[in-house]
N, C-alpha and C positions, 0 to 999 in steps of 0.2 A: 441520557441518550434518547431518551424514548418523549419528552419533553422537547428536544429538536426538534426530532422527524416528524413531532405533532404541529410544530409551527409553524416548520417547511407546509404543510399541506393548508395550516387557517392562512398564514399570509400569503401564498403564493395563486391561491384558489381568488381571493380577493384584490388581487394586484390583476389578475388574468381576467376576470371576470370585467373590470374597468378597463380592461385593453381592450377588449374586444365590443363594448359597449359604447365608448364617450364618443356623444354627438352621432351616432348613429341610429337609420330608421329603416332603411333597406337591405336589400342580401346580394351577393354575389360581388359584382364589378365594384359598385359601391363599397361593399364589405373588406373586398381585400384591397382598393384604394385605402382605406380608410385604416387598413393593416401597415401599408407601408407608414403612412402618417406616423402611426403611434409607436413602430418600432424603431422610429428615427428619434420619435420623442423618445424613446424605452434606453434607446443607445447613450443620451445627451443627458439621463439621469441615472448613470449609474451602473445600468445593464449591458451585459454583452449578449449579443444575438448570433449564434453563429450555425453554422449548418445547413442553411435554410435550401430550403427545396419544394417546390410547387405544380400541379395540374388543377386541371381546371373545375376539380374537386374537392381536390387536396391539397393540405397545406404541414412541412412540419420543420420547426427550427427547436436549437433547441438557445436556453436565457439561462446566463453565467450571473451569480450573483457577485457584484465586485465593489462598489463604492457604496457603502451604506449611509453615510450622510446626505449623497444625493438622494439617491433611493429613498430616505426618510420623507424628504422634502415633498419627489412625486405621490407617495400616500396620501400626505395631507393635502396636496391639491386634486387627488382622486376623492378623497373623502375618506379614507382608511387609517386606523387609528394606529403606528407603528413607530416606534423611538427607535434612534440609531441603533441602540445597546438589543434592541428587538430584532434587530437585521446586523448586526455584526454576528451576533452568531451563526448567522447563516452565509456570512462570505466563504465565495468558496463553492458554495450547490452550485449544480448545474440541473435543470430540469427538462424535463424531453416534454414536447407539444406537437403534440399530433389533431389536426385541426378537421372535419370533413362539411363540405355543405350537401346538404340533403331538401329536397322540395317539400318534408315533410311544414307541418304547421308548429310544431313544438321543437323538433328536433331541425331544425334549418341549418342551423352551424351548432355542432357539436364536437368536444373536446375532450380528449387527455390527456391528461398530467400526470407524472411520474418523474421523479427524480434518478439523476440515471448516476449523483456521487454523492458524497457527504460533506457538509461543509467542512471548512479546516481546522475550524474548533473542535471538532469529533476527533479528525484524525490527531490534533496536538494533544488529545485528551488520552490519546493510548500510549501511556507509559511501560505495559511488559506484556511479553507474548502472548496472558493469558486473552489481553485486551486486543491483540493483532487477530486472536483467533475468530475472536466474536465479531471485530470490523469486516474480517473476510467473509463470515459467512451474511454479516447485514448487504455488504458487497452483493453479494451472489442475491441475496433477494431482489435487489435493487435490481438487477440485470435479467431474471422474468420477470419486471414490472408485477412483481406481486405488492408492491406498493402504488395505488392508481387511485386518479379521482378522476370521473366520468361526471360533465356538465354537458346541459341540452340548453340550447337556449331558442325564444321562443320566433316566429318570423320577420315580426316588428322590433325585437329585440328588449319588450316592456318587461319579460320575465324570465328565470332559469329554472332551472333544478337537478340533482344529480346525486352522486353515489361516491360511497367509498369503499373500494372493493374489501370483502370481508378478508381479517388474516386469521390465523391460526398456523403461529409460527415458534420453533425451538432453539434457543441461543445456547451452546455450547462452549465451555471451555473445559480444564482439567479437572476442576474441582466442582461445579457443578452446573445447572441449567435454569435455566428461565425460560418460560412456557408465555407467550404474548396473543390475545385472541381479543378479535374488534368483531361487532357483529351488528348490519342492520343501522351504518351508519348514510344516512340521507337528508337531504336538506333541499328546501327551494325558496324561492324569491321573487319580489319585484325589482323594476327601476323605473326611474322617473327621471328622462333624458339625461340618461348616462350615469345617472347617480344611484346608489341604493339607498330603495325605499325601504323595503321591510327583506328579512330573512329567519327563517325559522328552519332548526338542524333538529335531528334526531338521531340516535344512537341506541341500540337494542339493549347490551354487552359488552362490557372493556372489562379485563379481565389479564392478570398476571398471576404468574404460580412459578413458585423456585423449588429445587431438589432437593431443600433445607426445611421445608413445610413450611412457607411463606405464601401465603394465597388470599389476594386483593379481588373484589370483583364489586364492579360499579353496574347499576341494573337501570336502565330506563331513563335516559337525560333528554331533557329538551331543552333548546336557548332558543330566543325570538329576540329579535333585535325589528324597531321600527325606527327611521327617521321624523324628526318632530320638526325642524328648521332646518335653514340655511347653516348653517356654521356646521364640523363635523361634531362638535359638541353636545348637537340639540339632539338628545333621543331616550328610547325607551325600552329598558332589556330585561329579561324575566328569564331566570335558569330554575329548572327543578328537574330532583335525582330521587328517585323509587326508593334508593336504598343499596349504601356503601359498607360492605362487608371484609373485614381485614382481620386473617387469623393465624396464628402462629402455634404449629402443631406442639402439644406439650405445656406451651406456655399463655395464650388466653385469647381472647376474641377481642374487636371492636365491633359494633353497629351499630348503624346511622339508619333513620327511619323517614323517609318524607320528607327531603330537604326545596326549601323555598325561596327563592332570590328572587328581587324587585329591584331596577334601578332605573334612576333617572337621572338625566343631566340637561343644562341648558349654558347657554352664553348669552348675556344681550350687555352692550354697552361695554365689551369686551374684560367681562367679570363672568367668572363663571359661577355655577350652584349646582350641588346633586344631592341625591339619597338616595339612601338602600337599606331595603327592609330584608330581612333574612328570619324565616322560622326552620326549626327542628322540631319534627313531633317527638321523637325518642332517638336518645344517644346511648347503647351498652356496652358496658365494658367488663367484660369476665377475666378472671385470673388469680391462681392462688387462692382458689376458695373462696371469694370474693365477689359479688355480685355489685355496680351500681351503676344505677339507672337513671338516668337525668329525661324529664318530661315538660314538653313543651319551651322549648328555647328559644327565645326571640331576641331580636338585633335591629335597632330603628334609629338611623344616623343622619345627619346631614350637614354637608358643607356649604359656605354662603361666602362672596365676595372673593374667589381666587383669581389673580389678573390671567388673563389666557396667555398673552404672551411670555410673562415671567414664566408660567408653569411650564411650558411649553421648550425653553431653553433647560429647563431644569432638568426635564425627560432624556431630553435629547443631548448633555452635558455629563463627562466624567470630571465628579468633583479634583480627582488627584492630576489630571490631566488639563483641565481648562477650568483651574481653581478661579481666578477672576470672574470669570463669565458666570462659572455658577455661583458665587458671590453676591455680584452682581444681579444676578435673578434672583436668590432668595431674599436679596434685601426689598425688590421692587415687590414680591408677591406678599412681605408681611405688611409693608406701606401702606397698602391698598385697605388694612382693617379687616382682616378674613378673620371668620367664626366658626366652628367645628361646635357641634351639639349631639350627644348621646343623647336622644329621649328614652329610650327604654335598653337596658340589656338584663335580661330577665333569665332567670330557669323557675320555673314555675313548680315543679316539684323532683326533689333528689328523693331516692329511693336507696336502700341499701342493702344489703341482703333482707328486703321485706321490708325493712324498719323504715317509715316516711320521717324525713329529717326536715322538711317543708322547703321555704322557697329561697332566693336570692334576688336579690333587684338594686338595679343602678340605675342613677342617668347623670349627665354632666355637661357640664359649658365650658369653653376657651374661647375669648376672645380676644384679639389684638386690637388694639387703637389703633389708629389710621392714622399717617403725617409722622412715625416714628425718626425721632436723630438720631441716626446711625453714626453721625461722627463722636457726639457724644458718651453714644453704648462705646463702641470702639474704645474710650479713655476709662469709661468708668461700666465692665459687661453686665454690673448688677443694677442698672437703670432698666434694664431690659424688662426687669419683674415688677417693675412699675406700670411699663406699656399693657402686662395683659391681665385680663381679669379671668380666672378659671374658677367652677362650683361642682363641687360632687358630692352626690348623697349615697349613700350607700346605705339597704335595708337586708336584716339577715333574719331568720328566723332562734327564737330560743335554741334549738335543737344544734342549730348550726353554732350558732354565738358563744354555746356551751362547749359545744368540742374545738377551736380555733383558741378558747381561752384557753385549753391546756396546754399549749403551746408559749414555757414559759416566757419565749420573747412577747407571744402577744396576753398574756398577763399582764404585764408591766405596765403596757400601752393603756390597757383597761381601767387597771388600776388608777393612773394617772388623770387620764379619762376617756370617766366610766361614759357605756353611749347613751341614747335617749329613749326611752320609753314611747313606741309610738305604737297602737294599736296591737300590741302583742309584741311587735317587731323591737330588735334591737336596730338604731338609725346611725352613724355618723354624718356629721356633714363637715367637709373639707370645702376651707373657700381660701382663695388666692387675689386680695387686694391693695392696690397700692403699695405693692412689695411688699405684704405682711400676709401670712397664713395662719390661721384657726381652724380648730377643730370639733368641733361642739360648742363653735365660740370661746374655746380658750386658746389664748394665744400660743407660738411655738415658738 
């Protein structure tokens, strides 16, 4: 539930934010010309507009979410990155837009949004009273707009920024409660004729706590998002979290220390490529006596040659419901020769009640061949494992290699074969060729 009402607020904030944007440069007359425009376009994709009422200040309707595959469509020609199955779950909202223009410089046309129902996968989602109880009272929130996002946008319309009112709110039902508190969540932006250029959020506090001694709290995020191209593909996003703590009274702790995301993605030639780099300075986990500490975690991937269009149907496709089509797409996206490459998945030092057990390290290749016969695979499916070549090395330290051998399945494995002596480390390497796989260079 609480994974909805967060998406209600990221995609609705950036579907609005392009409504009131595209192709515009001036305020007022213009503005709200420019309003009917897009709500006629808003209506002819998907949306219903109803309520609408206006002065010469003000403006507020409110936008029924209804056809999510058109709605898909208009995203990606705003530039916003959202699959049907993104927006099915939110058939069904309805969101109140309260609009005002003001002569200020920053604030000229300023907005809120608030959702005034839930969509209808919420309400399908509540199977016994205990669940009518908590809708009712999410209801009632919903009805003081204690759920609100407050956007300013600038005169010229080059830039925004805004808020999301703090909550600090108690769900009840008979057997027990959930305690829900956001704090100090804020974000601002550019555009670049009607498009987003760059956007960067912040959030102080997210934090949930149950009557069972269940209590999560996420401390310090920030995402940045820049546009790099033309395509909605081309861009550049960096997430990092202070520190995620999750404890369960009686029974043990997790913590997460310094969390680091990097991504990239690009389209040209309508093939796409990305990566993402991910560190963890420390991950703990307490319980039962038990201490173990994992230090310095890193994750550094990337993908090369996906067709934009194949993936694109793929997203946007329920395999048990439009099986062809998704068919169809994943045959055209492996055609094309896509490669996936682990350069590094590392934990650099395990810890364990004190005792240093050293490190772990991977990295790996899959590639497909390009020009695949799919009627072929179809007659004969283990042709398939001829098309790709896959490599993985896996390095463990003695300490670790030691305790996973006394595990007598992975004895056996050992025994059979034994790994490679490389620098202290125990090595395997796992290769996938011409439909035959080795492992230390013995065949399987």
């Amino acid at each position: 539930m609480k994974k909805i009402i967060a998406s209600i607020f990221a995609i609705a904030a950036v579907a609005l934010i392009y409504f009131y944007t595209a192709g515009n440069s001036r305020l007022n007359e213009e503005v709200k010309q420019q309003l009917n425009t897009e709500i006629t376009a808003m209506q002819q994709s998907g949306f219903v507009v109803e309520e609408r009422s206006s002065s010469p200040k003000k403006e507020h309707f409110v936008i029924t979410f209804e056809d999510p595959k058109k709605m898909a469509a208009y995203f990606k020609r705003v530039g916003a990155n959202a699959t049907v199955q993104d927006i099915e779950a939110l058939k069904g909202l309805k969101m109140g837009v309260d609009i005002t223009y003001q002569p200020d410089l920053y604030s000229a046309l300023s907005m809120d949004l608030y959702p005034l129902t839930l969509p209808d996968s919420v309400h399908n989602a509540a199977e016994d009273d205990d669940d009518k109880k908590v809708l009712a009272q999410i209801e009632k929130i919903l009805s003081e707009k204690k759920l609100l996002m407050h956007i300013d946008l600038r005169k010229d319309l080059s830039a925004f920024k805004g808020y999301l009112k703090d909550i600090h709110e108690t769900l009840r039902d008979d057997s027990e409660s959930v305690t829900l508190t956001m704090k100090g969540a804020t974000f601002e932006g550019a555009l670049d004729k009607g498009a987003l250029a760059t956007l960067k959020q912040k959030v102080t506090l997210l934090g949930m706590e149950s009557s069972d001694g269940l209590k999560a709290l996420i401390d310090k995020t920030v995402a940045t998002y820049k546009s790099t191209g033309p395509s909605p593909y081309d861009m550049d996003a960096d997430y990092s979290v202070a520190k995620i703590t999750v404890t369960k009274k009686g029974q043990g702790s997790l913590a997460i220390d310094n969390i680091k995301i990097e991504t990239s993605e690009k389209e040209q030639n309508s093939l796409l490529s990305s990566s993402v780099t991910a560190t963890v300075a420390t991950t703990t986990m307490r319980g039962q006596g038990q201490t173990i500490a994992m230090e310095q975690t890193v994750f550094d991937a990337r993908t090369d040659n996906l067709d934009a269009k194949a993936l694109e149907v793929l997203q946007n496709s329920d395999p048990e419901k439009d099986e062809d089509a998704f068919n169809a797409a994943l045959k055209q996206l492996l055609s094309k020769g896509m490669k996936m490459t682990v350069n590094r998945f590392a934990v650099e030092k395990i810890v364990e009640n004190g005792n240093n057990l050293g490190d772990i390290a991977l990295n790996a290749t899959l590639e497909v061949a390009p020009g695949i016969d799919f009627a072929q695979i179809e007659q004969n499916p283990m042709l398939l494992l001829g098309a790709i070549d896959a490599t993985t090395t896996l390095s463990l330290s003695e300490t670790i290699a030691s305790m996973i051998a006394k595990d007598p399945r992975a004895m056996m494995v050992m025994m059979l074969i034994p790994p490679k002596e490389e620098k202290g480390k125990k090595v395997y390497n796992f290769v996938l060729k011409d439909g035959k796989v080795t492992i230390n260079g013995v065949p399987l």
